[in-house]
C-alpha positions as CSV (number, residue, x, y, z in Angstrom):
1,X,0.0,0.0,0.0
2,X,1.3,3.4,-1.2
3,X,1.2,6.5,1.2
4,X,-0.3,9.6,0.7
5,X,1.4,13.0,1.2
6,X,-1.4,15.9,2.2
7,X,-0.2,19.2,1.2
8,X,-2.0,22.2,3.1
9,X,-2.0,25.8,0.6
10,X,-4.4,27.5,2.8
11,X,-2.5,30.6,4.3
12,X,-3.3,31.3,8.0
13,X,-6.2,33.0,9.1
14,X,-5.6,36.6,10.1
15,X,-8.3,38.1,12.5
16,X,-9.5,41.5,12.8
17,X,-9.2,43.1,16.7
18,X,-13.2,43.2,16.4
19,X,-13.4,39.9,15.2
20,X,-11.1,38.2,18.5
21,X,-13.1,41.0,21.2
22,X,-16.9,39.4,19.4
23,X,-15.7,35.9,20.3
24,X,-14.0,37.2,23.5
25,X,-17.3,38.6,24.3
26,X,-19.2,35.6,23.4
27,X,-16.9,33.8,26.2
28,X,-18.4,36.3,28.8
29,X,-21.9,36.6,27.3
30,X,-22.6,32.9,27.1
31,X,-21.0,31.8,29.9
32,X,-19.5,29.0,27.5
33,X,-15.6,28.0,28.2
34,X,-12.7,29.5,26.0
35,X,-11.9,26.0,24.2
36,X,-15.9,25.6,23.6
37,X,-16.1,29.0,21.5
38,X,-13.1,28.2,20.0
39,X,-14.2,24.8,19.0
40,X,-17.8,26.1,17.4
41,X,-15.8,28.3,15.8
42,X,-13.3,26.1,14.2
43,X,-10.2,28.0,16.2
44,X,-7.1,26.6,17.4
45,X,-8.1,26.2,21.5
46,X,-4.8,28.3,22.4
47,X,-5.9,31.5,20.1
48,X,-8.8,33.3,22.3
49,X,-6.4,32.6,25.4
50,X,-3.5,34.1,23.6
51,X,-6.1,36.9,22.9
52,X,-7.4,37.2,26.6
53,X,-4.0,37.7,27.7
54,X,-2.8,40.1,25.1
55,X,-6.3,42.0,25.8
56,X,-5.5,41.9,29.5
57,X,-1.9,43.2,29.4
58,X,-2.9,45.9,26.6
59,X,-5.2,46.6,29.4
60,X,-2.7,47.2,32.5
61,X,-0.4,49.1,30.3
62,X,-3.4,51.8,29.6
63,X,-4.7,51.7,32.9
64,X,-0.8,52.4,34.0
65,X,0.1,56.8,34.4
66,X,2.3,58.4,32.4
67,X,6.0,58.7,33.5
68,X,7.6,61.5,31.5
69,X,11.4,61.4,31.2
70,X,13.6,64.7,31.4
């Protein structure tokens, strides 16, 4: 029996910052897991957590005051 070599030519997805907050929101809204949105939505499990933790330290740097250097 011969083998059979599967060649992949999709390029990765790239999301939108609206598109990764909607399913990041739909986490919240639903009460639904991180690995069940991602699933229903055909996502790698680790994406929306990369996203929640991205989202979360973009939000301690803005929340952080300006230090102004002489």
């Amino acid at each position: 029996m011969s083998s059979i070599e599967i060649i992949r030519t999709e390029r990765r997805r790239r999301y939108s910052e609206a598109e990764k907050l909607a399913l990041l929101a739909e986490v919240n809204r639903d009460g639904s897991t991180v690995a069940e949105v991602a699933r229903r939505h055909g996502l790698a499990e680790n994406l929306p957590y990369n996203w929640r933790s991205h989202q979360r330290v973009r939000a301690s740097i803005a929340s952080e005051p300006l230090q102004f250097v002489s």
